[in-house]
LODREN-183634 format. One record per residue: residue in three letters; chain; x, y, z of N, C-alpha, C in turn. Coordinates in Angstrom, 3 decimals, decimal comma, always signed. Layout:
BEGIN
KOLZA  type  mol      n.c1      n.c2      n.c3     ca.c1     ca.c2     ca.c3      c.c1      c.c2      c.c3
KOLZA   Ala    A         X         Y         Z         X         Y         Z         X         Y         Z
...
This chain:
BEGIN
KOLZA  type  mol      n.c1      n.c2      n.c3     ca.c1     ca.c2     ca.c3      c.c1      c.c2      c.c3
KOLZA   Unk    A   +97,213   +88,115  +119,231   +98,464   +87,985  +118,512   +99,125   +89,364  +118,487
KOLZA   Unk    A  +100,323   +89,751  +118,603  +101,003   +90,773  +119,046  +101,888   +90,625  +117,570
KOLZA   Unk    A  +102,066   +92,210  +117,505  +102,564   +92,418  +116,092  +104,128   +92,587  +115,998
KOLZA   Unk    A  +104,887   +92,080  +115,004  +106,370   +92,351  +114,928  +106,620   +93,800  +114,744
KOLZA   Unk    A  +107,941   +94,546  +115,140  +107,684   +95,749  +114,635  +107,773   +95,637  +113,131
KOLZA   Unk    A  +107,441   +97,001  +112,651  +107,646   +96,986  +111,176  +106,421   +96,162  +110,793
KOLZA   Unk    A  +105,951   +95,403  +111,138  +104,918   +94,218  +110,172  +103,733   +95,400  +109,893
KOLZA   Unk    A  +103,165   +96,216  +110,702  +102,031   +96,835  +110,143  +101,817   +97,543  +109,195
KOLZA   Unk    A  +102,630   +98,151  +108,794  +102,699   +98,659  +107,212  +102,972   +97,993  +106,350
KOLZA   Unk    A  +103,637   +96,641  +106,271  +103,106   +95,244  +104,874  +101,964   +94,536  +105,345
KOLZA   Unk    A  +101,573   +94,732  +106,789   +99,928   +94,309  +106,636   +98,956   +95,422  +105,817
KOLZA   Unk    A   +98,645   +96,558  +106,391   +97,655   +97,111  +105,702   +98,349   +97,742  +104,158
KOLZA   Unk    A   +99,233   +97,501  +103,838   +99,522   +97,962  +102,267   +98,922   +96,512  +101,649
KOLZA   Unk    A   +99,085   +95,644  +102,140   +98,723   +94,483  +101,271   +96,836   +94,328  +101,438
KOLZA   Unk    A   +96,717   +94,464  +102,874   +95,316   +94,854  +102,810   +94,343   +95,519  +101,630
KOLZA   Unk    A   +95,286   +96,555  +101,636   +94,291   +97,672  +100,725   +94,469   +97,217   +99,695
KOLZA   Unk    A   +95,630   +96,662   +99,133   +95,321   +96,345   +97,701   +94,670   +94,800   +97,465
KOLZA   Unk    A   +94,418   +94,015   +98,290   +93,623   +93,007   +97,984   +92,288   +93,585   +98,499
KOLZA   Unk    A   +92,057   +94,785   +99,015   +90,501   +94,878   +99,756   +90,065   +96,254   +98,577
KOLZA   Unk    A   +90,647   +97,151   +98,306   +90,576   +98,308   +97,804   +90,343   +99,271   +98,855
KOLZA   Unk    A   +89,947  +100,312   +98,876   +89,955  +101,501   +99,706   +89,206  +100,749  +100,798
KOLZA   Unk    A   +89,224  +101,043  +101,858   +89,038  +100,991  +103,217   +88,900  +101,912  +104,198
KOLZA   Unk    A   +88,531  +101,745  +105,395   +88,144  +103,370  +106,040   +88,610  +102,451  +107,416
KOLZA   Unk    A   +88,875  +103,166  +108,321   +90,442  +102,583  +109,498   +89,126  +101,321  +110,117
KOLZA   Unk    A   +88,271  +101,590  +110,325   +87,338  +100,670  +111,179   +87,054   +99,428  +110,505
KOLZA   Unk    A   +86,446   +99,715  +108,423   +86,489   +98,270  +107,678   +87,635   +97,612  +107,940
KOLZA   Unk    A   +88,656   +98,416  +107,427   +90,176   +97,713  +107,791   +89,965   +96,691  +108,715
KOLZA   Unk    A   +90,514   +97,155  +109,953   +90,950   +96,361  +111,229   +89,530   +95,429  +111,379
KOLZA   Unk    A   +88,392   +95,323  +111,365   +87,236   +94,413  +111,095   +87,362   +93,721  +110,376
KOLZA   Unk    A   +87,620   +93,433  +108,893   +88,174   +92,790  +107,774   +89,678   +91,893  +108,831
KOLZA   Unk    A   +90,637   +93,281  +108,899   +92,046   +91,919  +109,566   +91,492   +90,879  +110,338
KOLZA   Unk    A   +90,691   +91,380  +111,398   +90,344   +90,338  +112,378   +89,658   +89,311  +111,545
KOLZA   Unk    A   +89,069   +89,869  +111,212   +88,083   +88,333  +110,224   +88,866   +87,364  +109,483
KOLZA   Unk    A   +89,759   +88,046  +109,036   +90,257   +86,663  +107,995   +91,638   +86,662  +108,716
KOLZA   Unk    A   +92,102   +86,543  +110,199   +93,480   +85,889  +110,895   +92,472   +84,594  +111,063
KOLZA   Unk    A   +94,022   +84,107  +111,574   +93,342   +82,738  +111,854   +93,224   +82,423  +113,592
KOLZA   Unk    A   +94,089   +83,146  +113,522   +94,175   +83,385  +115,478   +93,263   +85,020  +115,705
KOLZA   Unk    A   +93,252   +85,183  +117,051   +92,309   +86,929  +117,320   +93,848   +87,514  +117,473
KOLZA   Unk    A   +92,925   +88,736  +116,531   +93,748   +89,496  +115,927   +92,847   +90,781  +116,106
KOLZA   Unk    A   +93,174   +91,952  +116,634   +92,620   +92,882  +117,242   +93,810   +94,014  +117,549
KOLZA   Unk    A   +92,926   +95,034  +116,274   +94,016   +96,173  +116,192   +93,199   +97,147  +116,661
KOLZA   Unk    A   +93,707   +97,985  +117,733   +93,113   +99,057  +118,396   +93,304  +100,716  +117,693
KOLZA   Unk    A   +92,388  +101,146  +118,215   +92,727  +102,530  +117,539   +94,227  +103,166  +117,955
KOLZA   Unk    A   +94,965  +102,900  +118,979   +96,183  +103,277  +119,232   +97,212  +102,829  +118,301
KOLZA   Unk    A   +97,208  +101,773  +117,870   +97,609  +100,868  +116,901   +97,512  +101,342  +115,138
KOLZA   Unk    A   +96,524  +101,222  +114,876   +96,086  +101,544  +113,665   +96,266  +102,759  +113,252
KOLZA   Unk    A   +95,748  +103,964  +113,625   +95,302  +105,476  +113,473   +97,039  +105,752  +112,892
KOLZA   Unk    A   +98,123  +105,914  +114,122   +99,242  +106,174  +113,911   +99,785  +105,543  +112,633
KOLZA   Unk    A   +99,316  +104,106  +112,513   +99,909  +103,727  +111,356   +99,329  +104,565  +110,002
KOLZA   Unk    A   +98,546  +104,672  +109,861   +97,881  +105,064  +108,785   +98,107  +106,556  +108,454
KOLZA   Unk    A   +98,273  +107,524  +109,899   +98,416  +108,535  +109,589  +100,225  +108,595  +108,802
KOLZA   Unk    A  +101,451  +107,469  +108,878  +102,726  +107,376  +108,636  +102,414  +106,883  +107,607
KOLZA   Unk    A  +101,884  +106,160  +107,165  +101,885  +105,725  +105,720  +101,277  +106,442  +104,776
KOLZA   Unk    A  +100,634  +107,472  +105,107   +99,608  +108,807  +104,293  +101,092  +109,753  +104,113
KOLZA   Unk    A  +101,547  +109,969  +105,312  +103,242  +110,960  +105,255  +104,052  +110,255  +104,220
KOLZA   Unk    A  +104,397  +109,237  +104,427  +105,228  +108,649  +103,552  +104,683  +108,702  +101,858
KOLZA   Unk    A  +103,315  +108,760  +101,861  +102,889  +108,591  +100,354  +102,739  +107,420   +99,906
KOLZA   Unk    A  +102,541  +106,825  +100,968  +102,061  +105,264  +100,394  +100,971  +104,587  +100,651
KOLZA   Unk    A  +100,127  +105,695  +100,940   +98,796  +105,284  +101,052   +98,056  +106,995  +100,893
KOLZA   Unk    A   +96,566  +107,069  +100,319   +96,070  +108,420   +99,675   +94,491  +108,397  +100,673
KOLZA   Unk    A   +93,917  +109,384  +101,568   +93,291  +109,198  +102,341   +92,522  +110,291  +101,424
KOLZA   Unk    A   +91,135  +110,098  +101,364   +90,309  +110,604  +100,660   +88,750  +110,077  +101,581
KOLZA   Unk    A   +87,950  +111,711  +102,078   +86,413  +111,454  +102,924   +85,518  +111,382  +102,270
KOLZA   Unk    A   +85,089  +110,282  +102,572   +83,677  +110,030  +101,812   +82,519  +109,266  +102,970
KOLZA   Unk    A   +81,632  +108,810  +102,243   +80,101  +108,779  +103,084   +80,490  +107,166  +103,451
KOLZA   Unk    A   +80,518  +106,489  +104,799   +80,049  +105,025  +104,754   +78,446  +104,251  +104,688
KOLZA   Unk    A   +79,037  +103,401  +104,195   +77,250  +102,802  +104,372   +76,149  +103,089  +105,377
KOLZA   Unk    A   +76,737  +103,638  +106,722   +75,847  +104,091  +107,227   +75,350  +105,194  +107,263
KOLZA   Unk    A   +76,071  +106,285  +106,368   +76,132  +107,752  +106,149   +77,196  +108,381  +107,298
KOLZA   Unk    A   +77,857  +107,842  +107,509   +79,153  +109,017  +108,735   +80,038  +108,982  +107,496
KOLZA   Unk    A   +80,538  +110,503  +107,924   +81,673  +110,381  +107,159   +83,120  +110,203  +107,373
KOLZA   Unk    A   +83,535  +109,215  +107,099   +84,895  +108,489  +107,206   +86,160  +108,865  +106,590
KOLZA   Unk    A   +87,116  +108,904  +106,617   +88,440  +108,849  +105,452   +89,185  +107,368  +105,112
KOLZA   Unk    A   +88,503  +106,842  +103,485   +88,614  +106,145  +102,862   +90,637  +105,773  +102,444
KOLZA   Unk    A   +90,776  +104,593  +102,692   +92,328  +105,005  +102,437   +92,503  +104,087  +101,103
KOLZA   Unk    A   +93,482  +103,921  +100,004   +93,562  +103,329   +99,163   +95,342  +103,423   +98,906
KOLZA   Unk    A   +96,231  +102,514   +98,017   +97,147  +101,976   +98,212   +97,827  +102,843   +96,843
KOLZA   Unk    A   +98,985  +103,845   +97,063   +99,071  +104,765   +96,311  +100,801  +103,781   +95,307
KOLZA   Unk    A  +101,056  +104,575   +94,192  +101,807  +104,031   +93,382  +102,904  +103,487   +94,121
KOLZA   Unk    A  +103,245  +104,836   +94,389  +104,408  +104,721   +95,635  +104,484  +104,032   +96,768
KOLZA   Unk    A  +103,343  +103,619   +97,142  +102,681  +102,408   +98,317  +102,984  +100,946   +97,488
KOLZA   Unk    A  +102,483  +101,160   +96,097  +102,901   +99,616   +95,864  +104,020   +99,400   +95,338
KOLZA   Unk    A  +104,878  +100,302   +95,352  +106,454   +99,654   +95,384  +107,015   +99,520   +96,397
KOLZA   Unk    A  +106,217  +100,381   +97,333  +107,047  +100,211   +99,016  +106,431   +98,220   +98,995
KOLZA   Unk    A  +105,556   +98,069   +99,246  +105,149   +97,164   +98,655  +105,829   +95,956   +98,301
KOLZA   Unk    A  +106,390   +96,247   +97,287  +106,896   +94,779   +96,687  +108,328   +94,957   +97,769
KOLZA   Unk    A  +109,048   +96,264   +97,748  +110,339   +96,142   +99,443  +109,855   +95,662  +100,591
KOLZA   Unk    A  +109,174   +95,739  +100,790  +108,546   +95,158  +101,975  +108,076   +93,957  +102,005
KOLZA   Unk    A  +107,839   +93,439  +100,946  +107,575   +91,948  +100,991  +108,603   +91,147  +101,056
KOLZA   Unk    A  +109,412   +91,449  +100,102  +110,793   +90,899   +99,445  +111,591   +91,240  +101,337
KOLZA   Unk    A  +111,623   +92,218  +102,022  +112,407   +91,892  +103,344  +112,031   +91,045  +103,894
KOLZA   Unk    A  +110,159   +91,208  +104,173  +109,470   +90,164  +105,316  +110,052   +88,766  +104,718
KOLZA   Unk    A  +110,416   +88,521  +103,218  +110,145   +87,146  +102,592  +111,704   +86,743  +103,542
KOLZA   Unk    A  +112,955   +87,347  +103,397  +114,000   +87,277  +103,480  +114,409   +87,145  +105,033
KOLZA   Unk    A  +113,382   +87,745  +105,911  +113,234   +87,333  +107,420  +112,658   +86,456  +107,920
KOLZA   Unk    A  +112,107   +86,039  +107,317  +111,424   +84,962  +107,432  +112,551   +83,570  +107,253
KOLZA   Unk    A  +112,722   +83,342  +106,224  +113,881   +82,970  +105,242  +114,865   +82,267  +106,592
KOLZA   Unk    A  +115,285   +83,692  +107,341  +116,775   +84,011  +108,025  +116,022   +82,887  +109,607
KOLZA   Unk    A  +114,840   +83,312  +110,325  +114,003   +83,126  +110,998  +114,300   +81,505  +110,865
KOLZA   Unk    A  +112,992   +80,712  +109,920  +113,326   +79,395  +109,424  +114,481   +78,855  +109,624
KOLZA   Unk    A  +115,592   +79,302  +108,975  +116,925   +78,193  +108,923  +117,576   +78,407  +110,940
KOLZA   Unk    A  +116,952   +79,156  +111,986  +117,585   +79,440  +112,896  +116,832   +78,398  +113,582
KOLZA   Unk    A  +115,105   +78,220  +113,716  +114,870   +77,477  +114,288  +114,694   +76,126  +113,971
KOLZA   Unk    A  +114,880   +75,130  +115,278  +115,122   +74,180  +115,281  +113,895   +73,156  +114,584
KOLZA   Unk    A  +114,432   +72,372  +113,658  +112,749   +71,328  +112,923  +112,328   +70,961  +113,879
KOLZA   Unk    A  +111,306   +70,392  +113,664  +110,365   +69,504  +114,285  +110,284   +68,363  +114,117
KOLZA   Unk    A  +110,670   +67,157  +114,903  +110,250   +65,730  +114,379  +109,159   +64,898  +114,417
């Protein structure tokens, strides 16, 4: 499944706050698991995002130990992330919205 632009930053903001902190590899392991189609985000993909949403301040990257002992950078969903957040939903909701009334029903 190939991503809209823009969609990856209301995917993993919503991620993190239904998953809590995450480290780039749980992340994208977690997405794939719960799409319903394969869904497979590569490190080219992901990394960049995460490093733009850390710039922006809407996400807080903090290293700590993973379960296997490597050490990772944990990301978690910052104040300012969850108001980007509720804008970002409220557009996707509204494109969607615009999307729907264009295509044709189904009988």
């Amino acid at each position: 499944m190939a991503l809209l632009q823009g969609t990856l930053d209301l995917i993993v903001l919503r991620a993190l706050t239904a998953m809590g902190p995450q480290h780039a590899y749980g992340l994208a392991a977690r997405l794939e698991q719960v799409a319903d189609q394969p869904f497979t985000l590569n490190q080219g993909t992901l990394y960049p995002a995460l490093v733009r949403l850390e710039q922006k301040g809407w996400i807080k990257g903090t290293w700590r130990t993973t379960e296997s002992h490597r050490e990772a950078k944990y990301y978690a969903i910052s104040r300012a992330g969850e108001r980007a957040l509720g804008r970002e939903t409220e557009r996707w909701r509204r494109l969607v919205g615009l999307i729907d009334k264009l295509l044709p029903r189904e009988s």
